[in-house]
C-alpha positions in Angstrom: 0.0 0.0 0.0 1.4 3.6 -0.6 4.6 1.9 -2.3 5.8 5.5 -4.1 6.5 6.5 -0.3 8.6 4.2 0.3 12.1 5.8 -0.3 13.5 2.8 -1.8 11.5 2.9 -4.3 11.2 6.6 -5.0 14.8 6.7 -5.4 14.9 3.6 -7.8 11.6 5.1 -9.8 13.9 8.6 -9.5 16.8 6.5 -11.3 14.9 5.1 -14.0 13.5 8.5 -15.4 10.0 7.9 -14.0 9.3 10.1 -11.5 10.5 13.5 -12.2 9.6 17.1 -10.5 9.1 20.1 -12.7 8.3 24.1 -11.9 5.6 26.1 -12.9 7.7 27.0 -16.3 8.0 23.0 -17.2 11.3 23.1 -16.2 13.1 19.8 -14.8 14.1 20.3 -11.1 16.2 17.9 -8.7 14.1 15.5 -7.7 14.7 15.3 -4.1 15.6 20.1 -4.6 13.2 21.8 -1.5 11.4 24.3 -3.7 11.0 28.3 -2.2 7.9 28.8 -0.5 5.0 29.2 -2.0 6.5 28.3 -5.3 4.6 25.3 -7.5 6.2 22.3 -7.5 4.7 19.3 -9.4 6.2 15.4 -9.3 5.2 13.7 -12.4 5.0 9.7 -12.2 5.6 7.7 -15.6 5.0 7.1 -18.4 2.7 4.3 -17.6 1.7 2.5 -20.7 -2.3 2.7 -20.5 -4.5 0.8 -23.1 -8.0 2.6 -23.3 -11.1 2.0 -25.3 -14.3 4.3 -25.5 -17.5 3.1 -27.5 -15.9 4.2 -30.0 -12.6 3.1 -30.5 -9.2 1.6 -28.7 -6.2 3.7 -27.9 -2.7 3.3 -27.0 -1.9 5.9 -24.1 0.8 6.7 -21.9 -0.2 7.6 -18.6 1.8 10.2 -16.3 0.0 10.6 -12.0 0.8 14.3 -11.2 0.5 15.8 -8.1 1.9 19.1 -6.0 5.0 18.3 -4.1 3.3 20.5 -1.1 0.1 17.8 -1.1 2.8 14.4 -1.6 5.1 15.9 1.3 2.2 16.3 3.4 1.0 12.7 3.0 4.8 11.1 3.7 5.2 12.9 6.8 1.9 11.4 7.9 2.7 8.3 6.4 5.7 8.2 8.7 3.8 9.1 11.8 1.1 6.1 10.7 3.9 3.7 10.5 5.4 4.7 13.7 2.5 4.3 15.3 1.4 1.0 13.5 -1.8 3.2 12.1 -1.7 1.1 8.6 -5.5 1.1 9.2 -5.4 5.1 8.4 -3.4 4.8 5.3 -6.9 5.3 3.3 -7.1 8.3 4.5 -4.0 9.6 2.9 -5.6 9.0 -0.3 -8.3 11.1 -0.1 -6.1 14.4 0.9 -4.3 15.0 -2.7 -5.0 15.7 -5.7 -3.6 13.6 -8.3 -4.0 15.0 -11.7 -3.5 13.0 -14.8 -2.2 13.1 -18.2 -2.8 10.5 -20.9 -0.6 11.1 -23.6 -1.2 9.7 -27.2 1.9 9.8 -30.0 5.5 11.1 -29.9 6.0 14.4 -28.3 9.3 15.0 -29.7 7.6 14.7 -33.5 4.8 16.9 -32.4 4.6 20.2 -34.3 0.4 21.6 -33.4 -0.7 18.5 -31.0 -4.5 18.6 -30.3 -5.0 19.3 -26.5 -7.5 18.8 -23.9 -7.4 20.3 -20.7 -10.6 18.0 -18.7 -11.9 19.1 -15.5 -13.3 16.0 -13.0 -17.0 15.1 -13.2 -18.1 12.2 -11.5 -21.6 12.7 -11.8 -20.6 12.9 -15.8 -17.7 10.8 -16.7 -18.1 8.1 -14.3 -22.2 7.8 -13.7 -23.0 9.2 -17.4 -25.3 11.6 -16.0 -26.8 13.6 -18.5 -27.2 17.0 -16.9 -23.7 18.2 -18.5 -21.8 17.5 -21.6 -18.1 16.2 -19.5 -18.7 12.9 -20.2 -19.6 12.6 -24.0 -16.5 15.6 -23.8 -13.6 13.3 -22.1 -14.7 10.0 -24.2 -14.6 12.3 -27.7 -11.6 14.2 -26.8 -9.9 11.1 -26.2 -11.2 9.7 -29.8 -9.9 13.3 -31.5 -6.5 12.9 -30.1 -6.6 9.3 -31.2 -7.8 10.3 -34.8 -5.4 13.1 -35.4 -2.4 12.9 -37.4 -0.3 14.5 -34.7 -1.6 13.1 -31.3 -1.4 15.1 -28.3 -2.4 14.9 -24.8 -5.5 14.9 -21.8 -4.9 17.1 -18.7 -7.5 15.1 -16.1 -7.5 18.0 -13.5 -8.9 15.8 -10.7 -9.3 18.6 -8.1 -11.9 20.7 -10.8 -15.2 18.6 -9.4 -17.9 21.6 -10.2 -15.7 24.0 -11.4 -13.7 23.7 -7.8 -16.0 23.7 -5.4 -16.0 20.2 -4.7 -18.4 17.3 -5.0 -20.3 17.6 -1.9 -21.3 21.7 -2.6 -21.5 20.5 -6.1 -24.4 17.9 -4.9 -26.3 20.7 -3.0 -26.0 23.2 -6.6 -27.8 20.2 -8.3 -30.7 20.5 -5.9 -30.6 24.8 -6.3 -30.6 24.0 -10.0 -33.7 22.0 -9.7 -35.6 24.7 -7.8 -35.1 27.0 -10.3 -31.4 28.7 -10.1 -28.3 27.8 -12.7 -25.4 26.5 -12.2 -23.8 30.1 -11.9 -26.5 31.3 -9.6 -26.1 28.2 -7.7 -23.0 28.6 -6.5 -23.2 31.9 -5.6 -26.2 30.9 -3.5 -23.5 28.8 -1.4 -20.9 32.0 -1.2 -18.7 30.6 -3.2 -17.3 31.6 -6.7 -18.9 30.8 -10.0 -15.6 29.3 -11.1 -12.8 28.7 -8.3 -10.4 26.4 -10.8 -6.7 26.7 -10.7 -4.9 26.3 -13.8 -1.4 26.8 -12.7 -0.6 23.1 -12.4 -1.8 22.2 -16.2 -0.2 25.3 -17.5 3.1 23.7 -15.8 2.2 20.0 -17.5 2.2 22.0 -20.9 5.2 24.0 -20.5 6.5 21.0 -19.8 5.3 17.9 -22.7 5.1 20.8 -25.0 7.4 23.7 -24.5 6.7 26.6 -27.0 5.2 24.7 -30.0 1.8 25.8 -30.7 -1.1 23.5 -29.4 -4.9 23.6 -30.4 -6.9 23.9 -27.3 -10.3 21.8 -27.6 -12.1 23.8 -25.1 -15.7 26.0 -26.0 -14.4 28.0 -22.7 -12.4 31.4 -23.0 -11.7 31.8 -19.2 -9.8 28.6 -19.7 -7.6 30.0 -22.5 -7.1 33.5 -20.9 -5.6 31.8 -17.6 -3.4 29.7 -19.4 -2.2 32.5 -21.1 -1.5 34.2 -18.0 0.6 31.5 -17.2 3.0 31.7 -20.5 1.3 30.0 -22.7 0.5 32.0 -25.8 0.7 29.5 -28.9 -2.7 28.4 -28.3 -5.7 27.9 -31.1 -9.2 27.8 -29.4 -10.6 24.5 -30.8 -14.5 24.2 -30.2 -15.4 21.3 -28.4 -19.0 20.1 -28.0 -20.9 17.3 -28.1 -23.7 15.5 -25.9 -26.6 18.3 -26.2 -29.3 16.8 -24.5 -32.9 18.0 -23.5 -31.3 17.5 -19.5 -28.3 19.8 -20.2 -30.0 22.3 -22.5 -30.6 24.8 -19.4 -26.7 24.2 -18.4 -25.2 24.9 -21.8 -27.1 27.7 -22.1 -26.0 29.2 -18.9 -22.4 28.9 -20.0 -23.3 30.9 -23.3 -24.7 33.6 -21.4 -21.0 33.7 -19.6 -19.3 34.0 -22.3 -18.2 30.3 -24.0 -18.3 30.2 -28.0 -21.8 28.4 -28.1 -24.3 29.2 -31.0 -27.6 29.0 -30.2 -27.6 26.3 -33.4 -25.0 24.5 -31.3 -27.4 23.6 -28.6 -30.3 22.1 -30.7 -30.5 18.5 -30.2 -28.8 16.2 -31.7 -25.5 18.8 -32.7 -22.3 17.2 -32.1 -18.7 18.6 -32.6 
């Protein structure tokens, strides 16, 4: 259990290239360097060779675990309490305190001139249950088919700490029940104090920088907040890509809430039936 805290085996995975620590920039950093305070740090696991299959197709991925060094420090210093103490029974807990994003990587970076991108932001409800009251599931599986299809591959960013646009998915639960007495999924959240749209994009600006450097990258996202803060982070060879597909009569409400905010819908793109 918790075998990448060992530090036997961190230090072997350290000397066989597979776990590595970049900066917010990309750029490769000791793996074992104490970053400034305050500064983002992220240890990248892999690649993990990852064979997928939507209902659509099968893919060959490469899969990389990503998470902050401040989150992973956190859970080995507790890890070394638990053992002390012969806690092992605690160790689940540990899991449930980080945030490990995820890449899944499809073709050769180093031949990639404009790779097709998808930054992904966690939806249980959606990608996991198939719920139909957004579009994120229909989105991951036909992102992943996109990459698959295109000539020059590219990559997924799952950002696994984005469940309801970062708020979590136990406020997220109560928004669903606001959104059924009448609010939207804006309003909602607002009605709980808490931002329409709390994501942090620092940590998949860093993944870019990193797997793709300054090459240009087409961005499938209908979202211009998402663009504009990876911008801010450096990254300004971008081309908007739209990206929509699973327009249902249950998310009709929810896709036109977004529009209102500002993401490149047409009202022709939310008539039944339109896919990407």
């Amino acid at each position: 259990m918790f075998t990448y805290i060992d530090s036997k085996i961190r230090k072997r995975l350290i000397a066989e290239g597979k776990l590595r620590r970049i900066d917010a920039n990309g750029k490769l950093l000791l793996a074992d360097s104490v970053p400034e305070p305050g500064q983002l740090s992220v240890n990248i696991l892999g690649p993990i060779p990852l064979p997928l299959a939507t209902s659509a197709c099968e893919m060959q991925t490469q899969w990389y675990a990503c998470v902050r060094n401040t989150e992973l420090n956190k859970v080995e210093e507790l890890a070394s309490e638990l053992r002390a103490s012969d806690g092992q029974h605690l160790f689940a807990s540990l899991a449930s305190s980080m945030a490990v994003n995820s890449i899944l990587l499809i073709g050769d970076p180093d031949t990639w001139k404009n790779p097709l991108v998808r930054v992904h932001s966690s939806c249980l409800t959606g990608d996991v249950f198939g719920s139909q009251r957004c579009e994120c599931g229909p989105q991951l599986d036909r992102a992943l088919e996109r990459i698959s299809e295109d000539s020059q591959g590219g990559m997924l960013i799952y950002m696994s700490g984005h469940e309801g646009r970062g708020i979590g998915l136990w406020a997220k639960a109560v928004t669903y029940l606001l959104q059924d007495a009448g609010e939207d999924t804006y309003q909602a959240n607002q009605s709980l104090g808490l931002p329409e749209d709390c994501r942090d994009f620092s940590e998949a600006a860093a993944l870019l920088h990193f797997f793709i450097g300054e090459k240009k990258f087409r961005l499938m996202t209908n979202n211009p907040k998402k663009i504009s803060d990876l911008k801010a982070h450096g990254l300004n060879n971008i081309e908007p890509v739209k990206h929509l597909i699973g327009v249902s009569q249950w998310n009709k409400k929810y896709l036109s809430a977004k529009q209102s905010k500002g993401h490149r819908l047409d009202d022709a793109d939310l008539k039944l039936g339109t896919e990407d």
